[in-house]
PQR file of N, CA, C, O and H, with PARSE charges and radii, in Angstrom:
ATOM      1  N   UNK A   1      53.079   7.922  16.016 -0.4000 1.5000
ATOM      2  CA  UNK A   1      52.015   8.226  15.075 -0.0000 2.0000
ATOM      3  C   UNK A   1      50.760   8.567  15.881  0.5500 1.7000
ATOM      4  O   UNK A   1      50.393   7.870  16.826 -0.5500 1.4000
ATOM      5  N   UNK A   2      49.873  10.077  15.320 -0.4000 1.5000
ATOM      6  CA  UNK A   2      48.830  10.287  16.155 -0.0000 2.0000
ATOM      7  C   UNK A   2      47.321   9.348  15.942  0.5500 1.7000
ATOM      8  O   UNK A   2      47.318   8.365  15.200 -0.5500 1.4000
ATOM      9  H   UNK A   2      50.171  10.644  14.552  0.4000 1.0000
ATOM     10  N   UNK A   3      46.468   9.653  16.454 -0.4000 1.5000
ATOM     11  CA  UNK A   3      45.287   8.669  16.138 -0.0000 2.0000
ATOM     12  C   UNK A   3      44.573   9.372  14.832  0.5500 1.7000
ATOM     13  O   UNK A   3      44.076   8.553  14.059 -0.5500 1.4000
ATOM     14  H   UNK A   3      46.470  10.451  17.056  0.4000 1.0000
ATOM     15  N   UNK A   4      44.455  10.599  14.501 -0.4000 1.5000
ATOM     16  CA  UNK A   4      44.138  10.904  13.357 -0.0000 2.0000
ATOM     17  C   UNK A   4      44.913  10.029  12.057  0.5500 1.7000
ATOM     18  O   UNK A   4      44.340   9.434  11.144 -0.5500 1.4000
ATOM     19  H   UNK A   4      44.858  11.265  15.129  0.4000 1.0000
ATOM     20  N   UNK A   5      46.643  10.178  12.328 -0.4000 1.5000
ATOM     21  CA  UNK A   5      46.877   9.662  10.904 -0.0000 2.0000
ATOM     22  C   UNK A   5      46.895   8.216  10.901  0.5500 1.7000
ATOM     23  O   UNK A   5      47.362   7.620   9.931 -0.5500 1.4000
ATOM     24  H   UNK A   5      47.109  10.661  13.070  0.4000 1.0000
ATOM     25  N   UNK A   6      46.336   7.480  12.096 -0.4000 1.5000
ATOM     26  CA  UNK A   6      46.366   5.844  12.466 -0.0000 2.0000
ATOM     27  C   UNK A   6      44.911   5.778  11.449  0.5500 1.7000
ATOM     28  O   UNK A   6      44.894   4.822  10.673 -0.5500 1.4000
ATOM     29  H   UNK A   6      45.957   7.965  12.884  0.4000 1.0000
ATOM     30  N   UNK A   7      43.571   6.827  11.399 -0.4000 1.5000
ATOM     31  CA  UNK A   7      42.753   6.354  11.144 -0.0000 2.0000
ATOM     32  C   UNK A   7      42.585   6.923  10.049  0.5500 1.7000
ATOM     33  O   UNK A   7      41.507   6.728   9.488 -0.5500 1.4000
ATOM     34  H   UNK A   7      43.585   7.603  12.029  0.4000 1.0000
ATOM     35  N   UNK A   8      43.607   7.813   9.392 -0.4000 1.5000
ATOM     36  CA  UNK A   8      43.822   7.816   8.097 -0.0000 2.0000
ATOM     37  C   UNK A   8      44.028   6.965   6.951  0.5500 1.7000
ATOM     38  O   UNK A   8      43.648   7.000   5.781 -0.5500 1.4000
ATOM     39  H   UNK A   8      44.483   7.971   9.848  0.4000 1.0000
ATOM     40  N   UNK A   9      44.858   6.067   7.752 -0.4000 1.5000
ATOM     41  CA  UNK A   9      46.016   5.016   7.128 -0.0000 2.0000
ATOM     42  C   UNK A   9      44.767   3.677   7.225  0.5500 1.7000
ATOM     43  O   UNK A   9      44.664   2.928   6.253 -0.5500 1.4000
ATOM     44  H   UNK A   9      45.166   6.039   8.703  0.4000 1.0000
ATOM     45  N   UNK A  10      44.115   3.527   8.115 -0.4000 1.5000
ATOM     46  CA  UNK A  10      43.001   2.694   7.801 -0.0000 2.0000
ATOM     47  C   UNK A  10      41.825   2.618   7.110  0.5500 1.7000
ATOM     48  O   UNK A  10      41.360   1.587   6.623 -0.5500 1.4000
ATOM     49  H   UNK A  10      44.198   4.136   8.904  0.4000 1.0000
ATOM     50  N   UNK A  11      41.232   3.963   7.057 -0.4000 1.5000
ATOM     51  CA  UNK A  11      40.472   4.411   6.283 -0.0000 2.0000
ATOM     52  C   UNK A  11      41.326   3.723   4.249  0.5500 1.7000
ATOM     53  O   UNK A  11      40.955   2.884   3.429 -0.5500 1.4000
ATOM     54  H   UNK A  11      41.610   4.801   7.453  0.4000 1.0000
ATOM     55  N   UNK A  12      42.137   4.393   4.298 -0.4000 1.5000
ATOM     56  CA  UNK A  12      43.044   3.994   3.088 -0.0000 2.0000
ATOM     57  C   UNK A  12      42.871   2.514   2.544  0.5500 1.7000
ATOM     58  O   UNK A  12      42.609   1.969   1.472 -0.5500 1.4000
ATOM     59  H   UNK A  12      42.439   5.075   4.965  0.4000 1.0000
ATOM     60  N   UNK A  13      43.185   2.115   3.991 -0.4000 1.5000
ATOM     61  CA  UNK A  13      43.918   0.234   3.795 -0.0000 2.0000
ATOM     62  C   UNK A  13      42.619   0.092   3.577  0.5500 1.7000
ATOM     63  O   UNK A  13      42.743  -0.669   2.617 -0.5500 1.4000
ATOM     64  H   UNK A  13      43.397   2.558   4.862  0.4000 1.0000
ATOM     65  N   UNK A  14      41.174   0.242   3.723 -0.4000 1.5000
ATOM     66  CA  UNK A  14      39.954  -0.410   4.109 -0.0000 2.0000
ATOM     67  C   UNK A  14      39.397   0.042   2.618  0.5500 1.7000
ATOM     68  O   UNK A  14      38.744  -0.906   2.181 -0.5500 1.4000
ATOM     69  H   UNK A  14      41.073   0.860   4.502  0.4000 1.0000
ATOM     70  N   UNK A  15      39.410   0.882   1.896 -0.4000 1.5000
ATOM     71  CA  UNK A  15      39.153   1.199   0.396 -0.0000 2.0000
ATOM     72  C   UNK A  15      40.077   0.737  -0.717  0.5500 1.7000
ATOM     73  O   UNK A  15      39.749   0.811  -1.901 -0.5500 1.4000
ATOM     74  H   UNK A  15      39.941   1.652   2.251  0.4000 1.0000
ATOM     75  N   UNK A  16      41.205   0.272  -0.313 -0.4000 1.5000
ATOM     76  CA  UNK A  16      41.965  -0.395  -0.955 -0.0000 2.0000
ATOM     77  C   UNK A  16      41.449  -1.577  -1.085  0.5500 1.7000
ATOM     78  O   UNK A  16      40.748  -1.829  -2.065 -0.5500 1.4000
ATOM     79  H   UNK A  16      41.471   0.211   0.649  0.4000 1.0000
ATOM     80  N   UNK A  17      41.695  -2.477  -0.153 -0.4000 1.5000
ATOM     81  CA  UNK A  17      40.893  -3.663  -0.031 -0.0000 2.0000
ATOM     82  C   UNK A  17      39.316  -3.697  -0.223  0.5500 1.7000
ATOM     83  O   UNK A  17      38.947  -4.792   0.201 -0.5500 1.4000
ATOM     84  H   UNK A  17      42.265  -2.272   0.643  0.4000 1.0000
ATOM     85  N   UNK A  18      38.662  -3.256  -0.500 -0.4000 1.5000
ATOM     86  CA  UNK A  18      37.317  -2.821  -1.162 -0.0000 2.0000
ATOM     87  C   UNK A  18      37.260  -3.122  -2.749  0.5500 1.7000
ATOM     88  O   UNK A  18      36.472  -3.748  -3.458 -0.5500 1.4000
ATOM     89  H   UNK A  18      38.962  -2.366  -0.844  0.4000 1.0000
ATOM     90  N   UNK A  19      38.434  -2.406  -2.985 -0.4000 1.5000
ATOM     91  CA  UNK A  19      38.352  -1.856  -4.444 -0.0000 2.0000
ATOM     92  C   UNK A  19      39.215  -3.329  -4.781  0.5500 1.7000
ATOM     93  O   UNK A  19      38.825  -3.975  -5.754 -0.5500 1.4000
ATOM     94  H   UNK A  19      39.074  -1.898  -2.408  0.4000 1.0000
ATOM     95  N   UNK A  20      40.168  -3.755  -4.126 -0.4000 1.5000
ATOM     96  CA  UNK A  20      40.413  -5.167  -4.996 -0.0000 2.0000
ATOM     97  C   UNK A  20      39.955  -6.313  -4.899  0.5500 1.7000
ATOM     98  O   UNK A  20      40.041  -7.199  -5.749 -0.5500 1.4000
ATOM     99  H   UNK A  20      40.485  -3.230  -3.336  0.4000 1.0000
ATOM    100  N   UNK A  21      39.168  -6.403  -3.312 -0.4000 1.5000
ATOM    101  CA  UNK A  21      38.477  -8.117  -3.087 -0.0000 2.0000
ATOM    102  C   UNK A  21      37.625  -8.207  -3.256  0.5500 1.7000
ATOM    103  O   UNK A  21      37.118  -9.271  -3.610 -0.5500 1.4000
ATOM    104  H   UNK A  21      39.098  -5.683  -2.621  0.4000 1.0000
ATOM    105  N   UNK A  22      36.615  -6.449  -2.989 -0.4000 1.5000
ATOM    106  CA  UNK A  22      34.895  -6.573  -3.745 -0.0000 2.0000
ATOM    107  C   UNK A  22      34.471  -6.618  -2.647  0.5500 1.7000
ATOM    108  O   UNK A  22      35.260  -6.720  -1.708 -0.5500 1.4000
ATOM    109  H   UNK A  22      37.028  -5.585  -2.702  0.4000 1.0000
ATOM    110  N   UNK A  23      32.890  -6.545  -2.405 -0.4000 1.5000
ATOM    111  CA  UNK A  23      32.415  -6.694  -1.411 -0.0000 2.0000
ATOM    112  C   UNK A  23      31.170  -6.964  -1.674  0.5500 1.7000
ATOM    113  O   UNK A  23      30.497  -6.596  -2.636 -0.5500 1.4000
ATOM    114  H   UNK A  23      32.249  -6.461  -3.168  0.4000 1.0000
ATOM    115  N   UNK A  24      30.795  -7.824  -0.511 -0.4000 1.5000
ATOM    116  CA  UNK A  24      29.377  -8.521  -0.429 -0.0000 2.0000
ATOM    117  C   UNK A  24      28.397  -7.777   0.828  0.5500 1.7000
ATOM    118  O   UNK A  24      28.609  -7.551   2.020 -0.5500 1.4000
ATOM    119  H   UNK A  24      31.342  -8.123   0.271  0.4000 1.0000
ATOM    120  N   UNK A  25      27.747  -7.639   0.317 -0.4000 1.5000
ATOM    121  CA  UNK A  25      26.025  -7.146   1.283 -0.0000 2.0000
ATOM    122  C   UNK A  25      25.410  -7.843   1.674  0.5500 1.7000
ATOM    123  O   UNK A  25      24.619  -8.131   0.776 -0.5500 1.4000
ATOM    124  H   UNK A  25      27.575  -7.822  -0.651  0.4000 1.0000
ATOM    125  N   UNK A  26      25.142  -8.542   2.755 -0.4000 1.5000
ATOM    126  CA  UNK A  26      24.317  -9.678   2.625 -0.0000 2.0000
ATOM    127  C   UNK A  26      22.751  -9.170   3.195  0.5500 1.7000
ATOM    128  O   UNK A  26      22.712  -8.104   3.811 -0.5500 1.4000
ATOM    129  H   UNK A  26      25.785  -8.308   3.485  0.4000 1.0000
ATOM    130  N   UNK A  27      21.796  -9.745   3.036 -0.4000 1.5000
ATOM    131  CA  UNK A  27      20.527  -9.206   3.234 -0.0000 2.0000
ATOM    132  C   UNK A  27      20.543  -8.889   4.839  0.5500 1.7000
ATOM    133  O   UNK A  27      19.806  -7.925   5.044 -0.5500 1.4000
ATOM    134  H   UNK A  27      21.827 -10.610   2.536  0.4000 1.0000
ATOM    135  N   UNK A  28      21.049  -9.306   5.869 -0.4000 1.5000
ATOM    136  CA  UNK A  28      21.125  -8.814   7.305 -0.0000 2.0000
ATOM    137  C   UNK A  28      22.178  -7.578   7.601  0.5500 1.7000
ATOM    138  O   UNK A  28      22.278  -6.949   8.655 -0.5500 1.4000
ATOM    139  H   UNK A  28      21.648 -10.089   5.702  0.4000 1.0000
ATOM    140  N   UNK A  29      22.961  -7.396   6.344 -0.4000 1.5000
ATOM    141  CA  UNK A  29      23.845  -5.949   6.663 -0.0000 2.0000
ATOM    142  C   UNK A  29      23.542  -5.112   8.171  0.5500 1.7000
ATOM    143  O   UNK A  29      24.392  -4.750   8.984 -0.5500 1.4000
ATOM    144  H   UNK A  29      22.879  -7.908   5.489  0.4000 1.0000
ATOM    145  N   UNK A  30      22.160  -4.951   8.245 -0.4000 1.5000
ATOM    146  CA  UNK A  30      21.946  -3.716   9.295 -0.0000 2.0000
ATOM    147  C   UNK A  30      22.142  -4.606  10.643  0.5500 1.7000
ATOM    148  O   UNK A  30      22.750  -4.031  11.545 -0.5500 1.4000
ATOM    149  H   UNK A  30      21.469  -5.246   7.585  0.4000 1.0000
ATOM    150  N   UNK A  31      21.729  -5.867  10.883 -0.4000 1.5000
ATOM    151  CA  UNK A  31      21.959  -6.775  12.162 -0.0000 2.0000
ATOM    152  C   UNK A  31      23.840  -6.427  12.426  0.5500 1.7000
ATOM    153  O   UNK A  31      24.465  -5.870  13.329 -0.5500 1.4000
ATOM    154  H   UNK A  31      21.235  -6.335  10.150  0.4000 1.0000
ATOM    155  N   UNK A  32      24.217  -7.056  11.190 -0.4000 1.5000
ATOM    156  CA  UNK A  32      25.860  -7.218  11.729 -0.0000 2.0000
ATOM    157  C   UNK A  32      26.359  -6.022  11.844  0.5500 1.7000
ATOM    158  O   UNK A  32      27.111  -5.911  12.813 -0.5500 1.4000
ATOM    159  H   UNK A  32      23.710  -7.509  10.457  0.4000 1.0000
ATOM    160  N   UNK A  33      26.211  -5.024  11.171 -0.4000 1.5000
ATOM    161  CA  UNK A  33      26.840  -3.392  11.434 -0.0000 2.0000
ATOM    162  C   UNK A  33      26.098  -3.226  13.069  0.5500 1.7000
ATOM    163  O   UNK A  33      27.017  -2.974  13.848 -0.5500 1.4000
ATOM    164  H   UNK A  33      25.601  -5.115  10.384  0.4000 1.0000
ATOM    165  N   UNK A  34      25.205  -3.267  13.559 -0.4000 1.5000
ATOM    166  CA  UNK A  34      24.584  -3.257  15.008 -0.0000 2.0000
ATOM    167  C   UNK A  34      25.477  -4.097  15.504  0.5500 1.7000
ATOM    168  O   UNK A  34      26.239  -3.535  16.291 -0.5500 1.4000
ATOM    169  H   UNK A  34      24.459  -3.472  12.926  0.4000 1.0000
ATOM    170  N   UNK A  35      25.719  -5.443  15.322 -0.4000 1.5000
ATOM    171  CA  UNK A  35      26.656  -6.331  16.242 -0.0000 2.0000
ATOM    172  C   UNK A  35      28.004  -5.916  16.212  0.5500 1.7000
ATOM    173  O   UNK A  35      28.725  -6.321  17.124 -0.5500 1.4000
ATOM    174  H   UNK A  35      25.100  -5.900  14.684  0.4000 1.0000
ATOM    175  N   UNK A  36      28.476  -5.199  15.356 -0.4000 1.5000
ATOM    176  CA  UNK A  36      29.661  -5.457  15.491 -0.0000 2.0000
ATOM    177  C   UNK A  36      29.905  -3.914  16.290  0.5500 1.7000
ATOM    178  O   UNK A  36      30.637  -3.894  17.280 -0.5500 1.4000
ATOM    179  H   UNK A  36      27.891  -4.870  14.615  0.4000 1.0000
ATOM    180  N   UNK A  37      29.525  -3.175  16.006 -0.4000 1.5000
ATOM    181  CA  UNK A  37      29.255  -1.700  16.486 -0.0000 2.0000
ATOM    182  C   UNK A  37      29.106  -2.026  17.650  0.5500 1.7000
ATOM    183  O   UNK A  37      30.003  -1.552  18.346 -0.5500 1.4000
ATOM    184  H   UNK A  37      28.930  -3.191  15.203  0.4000 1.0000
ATOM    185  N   UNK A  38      27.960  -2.976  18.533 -0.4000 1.5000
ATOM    186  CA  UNK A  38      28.190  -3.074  19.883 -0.0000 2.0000
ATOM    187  C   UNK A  38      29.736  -3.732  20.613  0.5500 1.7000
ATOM    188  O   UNK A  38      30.371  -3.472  21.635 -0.5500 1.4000
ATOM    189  H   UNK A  38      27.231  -3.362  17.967  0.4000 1.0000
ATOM    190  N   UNK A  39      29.902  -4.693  19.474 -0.4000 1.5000
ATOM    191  CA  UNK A  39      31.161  -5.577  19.937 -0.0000 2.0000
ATOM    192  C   UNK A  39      32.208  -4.462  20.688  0.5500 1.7000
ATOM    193  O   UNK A  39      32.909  -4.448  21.700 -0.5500 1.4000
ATOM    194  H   UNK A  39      29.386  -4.904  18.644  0.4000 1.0000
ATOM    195  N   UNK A  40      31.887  -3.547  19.586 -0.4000 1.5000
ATOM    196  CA  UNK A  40      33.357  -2.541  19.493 -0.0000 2.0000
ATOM    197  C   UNK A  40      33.124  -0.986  20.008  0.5500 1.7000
ATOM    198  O   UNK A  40      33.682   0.070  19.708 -0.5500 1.4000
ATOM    199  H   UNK A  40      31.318  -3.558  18.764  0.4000 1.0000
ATOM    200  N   UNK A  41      32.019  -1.324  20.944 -0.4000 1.5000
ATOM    201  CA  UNK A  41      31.448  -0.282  22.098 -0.0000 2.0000
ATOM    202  C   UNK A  41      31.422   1.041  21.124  0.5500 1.7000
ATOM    203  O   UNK A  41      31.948   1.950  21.767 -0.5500 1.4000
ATOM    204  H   UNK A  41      31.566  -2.182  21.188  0.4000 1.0000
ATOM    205  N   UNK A  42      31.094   1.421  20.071 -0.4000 1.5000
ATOM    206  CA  UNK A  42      30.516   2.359  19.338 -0.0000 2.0000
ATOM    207  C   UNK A  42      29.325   2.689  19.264  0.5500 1.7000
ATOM    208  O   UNK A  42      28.440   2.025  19.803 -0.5500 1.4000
ATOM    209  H   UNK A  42      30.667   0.683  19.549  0.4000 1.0000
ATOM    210  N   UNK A  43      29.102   3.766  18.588 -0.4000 1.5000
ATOM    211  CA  UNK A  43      27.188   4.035  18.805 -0.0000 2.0000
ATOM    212  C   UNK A  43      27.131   3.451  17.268  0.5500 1.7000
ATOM    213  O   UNK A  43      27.749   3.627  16.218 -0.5500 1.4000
ATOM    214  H   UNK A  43      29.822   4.305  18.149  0.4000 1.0000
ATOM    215  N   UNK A  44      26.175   2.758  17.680 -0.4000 1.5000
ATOM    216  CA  UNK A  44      25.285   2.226  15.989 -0.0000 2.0000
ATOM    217  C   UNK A  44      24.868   3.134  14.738  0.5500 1.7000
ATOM    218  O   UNK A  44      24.883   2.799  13.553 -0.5500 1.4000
ATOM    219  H   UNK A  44      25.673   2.615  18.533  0.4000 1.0000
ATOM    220  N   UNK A  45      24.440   4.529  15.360 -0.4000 1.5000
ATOM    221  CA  UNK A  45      24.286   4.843  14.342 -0.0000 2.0000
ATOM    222  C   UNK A  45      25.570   5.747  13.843  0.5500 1.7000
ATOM    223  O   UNK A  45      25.508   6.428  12.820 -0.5500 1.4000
ATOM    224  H   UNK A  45      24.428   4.801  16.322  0.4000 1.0000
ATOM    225  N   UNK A  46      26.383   5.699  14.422 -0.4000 1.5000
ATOM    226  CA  UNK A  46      27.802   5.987  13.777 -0.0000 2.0000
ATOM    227  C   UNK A  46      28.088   4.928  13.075  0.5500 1.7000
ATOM    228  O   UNK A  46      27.742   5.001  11.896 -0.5500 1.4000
ATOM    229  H   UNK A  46      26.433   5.145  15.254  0.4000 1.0000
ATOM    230  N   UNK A  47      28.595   3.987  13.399 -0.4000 1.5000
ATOM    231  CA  UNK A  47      29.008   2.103  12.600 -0.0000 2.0000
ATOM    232  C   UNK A  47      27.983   2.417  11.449  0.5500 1.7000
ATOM    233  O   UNK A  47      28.573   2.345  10.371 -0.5500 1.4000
ATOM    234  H   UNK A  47      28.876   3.928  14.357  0.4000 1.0000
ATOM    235  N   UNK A  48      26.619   2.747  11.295 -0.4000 1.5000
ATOM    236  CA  UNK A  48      25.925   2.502  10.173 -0.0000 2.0000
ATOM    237  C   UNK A  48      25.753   3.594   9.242  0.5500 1.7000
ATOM    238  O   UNK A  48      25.079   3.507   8.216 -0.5500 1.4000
ATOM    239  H   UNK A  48      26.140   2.805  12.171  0.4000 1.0000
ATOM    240  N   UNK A  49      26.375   4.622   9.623 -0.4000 1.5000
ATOM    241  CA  UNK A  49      26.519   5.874   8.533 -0.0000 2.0000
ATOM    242  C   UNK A  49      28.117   6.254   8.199  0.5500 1.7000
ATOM    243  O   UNK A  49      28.291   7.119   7.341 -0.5500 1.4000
ATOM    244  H   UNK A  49      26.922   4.693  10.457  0.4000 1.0000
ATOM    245  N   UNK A  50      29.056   5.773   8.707 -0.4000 1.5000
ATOM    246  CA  UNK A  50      30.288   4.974   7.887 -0.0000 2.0000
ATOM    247  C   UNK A  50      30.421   4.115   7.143  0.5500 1.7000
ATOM    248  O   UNK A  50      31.228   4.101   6.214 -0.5500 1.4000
ATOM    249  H   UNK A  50      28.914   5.071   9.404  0.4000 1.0000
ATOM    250  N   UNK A  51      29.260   2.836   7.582 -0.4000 1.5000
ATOM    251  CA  UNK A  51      29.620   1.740   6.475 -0.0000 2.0000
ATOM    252  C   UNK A  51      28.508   2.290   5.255  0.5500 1.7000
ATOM    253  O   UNK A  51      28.322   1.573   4.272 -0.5500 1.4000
ATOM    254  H   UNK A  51      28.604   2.848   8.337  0.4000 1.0000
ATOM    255  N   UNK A  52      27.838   3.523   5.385 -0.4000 1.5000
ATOM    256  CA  UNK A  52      26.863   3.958   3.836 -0.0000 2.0000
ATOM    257  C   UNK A  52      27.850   5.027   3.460  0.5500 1.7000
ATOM    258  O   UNK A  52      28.063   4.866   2.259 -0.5500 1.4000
ATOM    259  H   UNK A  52      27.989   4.106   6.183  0.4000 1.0000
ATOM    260  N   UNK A  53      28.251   5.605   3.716 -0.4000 1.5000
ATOM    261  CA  UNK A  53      29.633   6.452   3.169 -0.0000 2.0000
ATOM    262  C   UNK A  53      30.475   5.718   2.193  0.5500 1.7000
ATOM    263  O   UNK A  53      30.565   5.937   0.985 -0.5500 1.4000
ATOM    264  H   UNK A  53      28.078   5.735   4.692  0.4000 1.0000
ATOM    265  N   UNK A  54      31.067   4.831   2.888 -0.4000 1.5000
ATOM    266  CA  UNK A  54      32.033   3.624   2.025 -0.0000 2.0000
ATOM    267  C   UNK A  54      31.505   2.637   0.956  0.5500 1.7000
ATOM    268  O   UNK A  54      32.198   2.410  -0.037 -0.5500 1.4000
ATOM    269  H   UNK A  54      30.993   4.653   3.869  0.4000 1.0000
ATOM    270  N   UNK A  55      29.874   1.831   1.185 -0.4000 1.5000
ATOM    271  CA  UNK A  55      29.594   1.547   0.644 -0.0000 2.0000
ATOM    272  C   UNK A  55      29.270   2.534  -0.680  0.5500 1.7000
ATOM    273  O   UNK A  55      29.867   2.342  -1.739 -0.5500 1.4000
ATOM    274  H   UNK A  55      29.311   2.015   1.991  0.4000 1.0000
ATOM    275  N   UNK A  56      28.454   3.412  -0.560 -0.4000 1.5000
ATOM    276  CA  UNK A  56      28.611   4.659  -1.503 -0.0000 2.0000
ATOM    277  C   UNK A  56      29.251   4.962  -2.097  0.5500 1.7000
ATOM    278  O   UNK A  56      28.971   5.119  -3.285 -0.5500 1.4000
ATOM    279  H   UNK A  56      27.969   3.569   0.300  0.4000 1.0000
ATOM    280  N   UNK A  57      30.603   5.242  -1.546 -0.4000 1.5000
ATOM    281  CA  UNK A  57      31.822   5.923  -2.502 -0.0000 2.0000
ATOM    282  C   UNK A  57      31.950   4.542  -3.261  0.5500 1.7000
ATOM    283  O   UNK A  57      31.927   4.619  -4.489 -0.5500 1.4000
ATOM    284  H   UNK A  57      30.830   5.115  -0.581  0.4000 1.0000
ATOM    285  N   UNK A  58      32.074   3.361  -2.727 -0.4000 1.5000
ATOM    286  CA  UNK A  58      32.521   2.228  -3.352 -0.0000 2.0000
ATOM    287  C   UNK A  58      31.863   1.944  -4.907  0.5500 1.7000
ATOM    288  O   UNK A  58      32.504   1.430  -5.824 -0.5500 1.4000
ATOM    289  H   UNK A  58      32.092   3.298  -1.729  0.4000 1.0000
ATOM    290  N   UNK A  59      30.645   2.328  -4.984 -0.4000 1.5000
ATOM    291  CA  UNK A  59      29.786   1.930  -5.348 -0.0000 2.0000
ATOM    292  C   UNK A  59      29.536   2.861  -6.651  0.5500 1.7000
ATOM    293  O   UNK A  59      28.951   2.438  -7.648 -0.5500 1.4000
ATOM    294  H   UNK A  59      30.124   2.746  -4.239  0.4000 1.0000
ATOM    295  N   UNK A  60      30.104   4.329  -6.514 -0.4000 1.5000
ATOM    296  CA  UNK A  60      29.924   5.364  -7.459 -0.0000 2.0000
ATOM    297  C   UNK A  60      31.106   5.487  -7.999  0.5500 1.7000
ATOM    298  O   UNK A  60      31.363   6.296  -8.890 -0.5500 1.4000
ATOM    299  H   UNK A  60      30.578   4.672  -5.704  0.4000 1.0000
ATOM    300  N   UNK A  61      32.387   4.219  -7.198 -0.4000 1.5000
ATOM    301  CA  UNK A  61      34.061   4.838  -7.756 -0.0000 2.0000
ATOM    302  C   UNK A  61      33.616   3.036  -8.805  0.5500 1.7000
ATOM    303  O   UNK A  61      34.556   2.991  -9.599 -0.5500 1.4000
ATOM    304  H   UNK A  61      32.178   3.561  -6.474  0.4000 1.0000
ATOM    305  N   UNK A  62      32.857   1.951  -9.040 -0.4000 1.5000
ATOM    306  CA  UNK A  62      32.659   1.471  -9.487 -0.0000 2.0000
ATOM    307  C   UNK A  62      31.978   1.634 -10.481  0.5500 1.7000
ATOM    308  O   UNK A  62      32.494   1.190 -11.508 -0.5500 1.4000
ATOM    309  H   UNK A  62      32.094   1.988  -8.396  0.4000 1.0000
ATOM    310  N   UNK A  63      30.844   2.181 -10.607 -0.4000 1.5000
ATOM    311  CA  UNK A  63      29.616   2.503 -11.791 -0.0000 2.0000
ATOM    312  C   UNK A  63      29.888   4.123 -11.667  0.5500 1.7000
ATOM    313  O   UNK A  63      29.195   4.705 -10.832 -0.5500 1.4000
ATOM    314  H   UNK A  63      30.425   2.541  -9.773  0.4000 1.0000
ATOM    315  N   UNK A  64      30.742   4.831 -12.348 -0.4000 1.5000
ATOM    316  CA  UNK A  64      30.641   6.398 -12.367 -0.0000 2.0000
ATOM    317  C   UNK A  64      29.607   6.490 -13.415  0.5500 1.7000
ATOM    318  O   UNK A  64      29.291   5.812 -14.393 -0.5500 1.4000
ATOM    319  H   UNK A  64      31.305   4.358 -13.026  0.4000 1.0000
ATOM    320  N   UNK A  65      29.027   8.015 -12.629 -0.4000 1.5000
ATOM    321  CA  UNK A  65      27.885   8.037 -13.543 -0.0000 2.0000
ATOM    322  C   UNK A  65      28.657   8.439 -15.443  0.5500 1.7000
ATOM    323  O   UNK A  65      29.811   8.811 -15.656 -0.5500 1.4000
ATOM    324  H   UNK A  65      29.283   8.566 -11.834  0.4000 1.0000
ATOM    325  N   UNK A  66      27.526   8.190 -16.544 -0.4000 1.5000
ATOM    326  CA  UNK A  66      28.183   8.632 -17.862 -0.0000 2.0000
ATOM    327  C   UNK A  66      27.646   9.658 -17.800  0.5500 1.7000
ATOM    328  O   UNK A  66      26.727   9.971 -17.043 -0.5500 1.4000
ATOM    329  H   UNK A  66      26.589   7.888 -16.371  0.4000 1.0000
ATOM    330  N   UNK A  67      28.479  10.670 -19.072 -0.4000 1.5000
ATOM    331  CA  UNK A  67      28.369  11.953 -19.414 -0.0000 2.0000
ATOM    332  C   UNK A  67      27.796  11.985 -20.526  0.5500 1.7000
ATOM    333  O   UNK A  67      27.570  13.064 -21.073 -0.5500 1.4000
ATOM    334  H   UNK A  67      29.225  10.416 -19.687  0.4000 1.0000
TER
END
């Protein structure tokens, strides 16, 4: 399996689990997306404009707007 469809298949598993356990924000959000982003030798502001993507979609596939 290539790394595209590895981070397909996670992307997936990670909105799945979103959409059934829920998710919490806690008021330091931007500290731990920085910590964990360093943990996991990424650039921060990548880690923090993925987790507003997801939170987003999460958030608009929850409250769709009415017509």
């Amino acid at each position: 399996m290539n790394k595209e469809r590895q981070g397909e298949i996670a992307l997936l598993y990670l909105k799945h689990k979103l959409q059934t356990d829920g998710m919490r924000l806690p008021p330091n959000i931007h500290r731990d997306i920085g910590n964990t982003a360093k943990a996991l030798n990424m650039p921060v502001d990548e880690a923090t404009e993925f987790a507003e993507i997801i939170v987003r979609e999460h958030v608009e596939k929850t409250f769709p707007k009415k017509r």
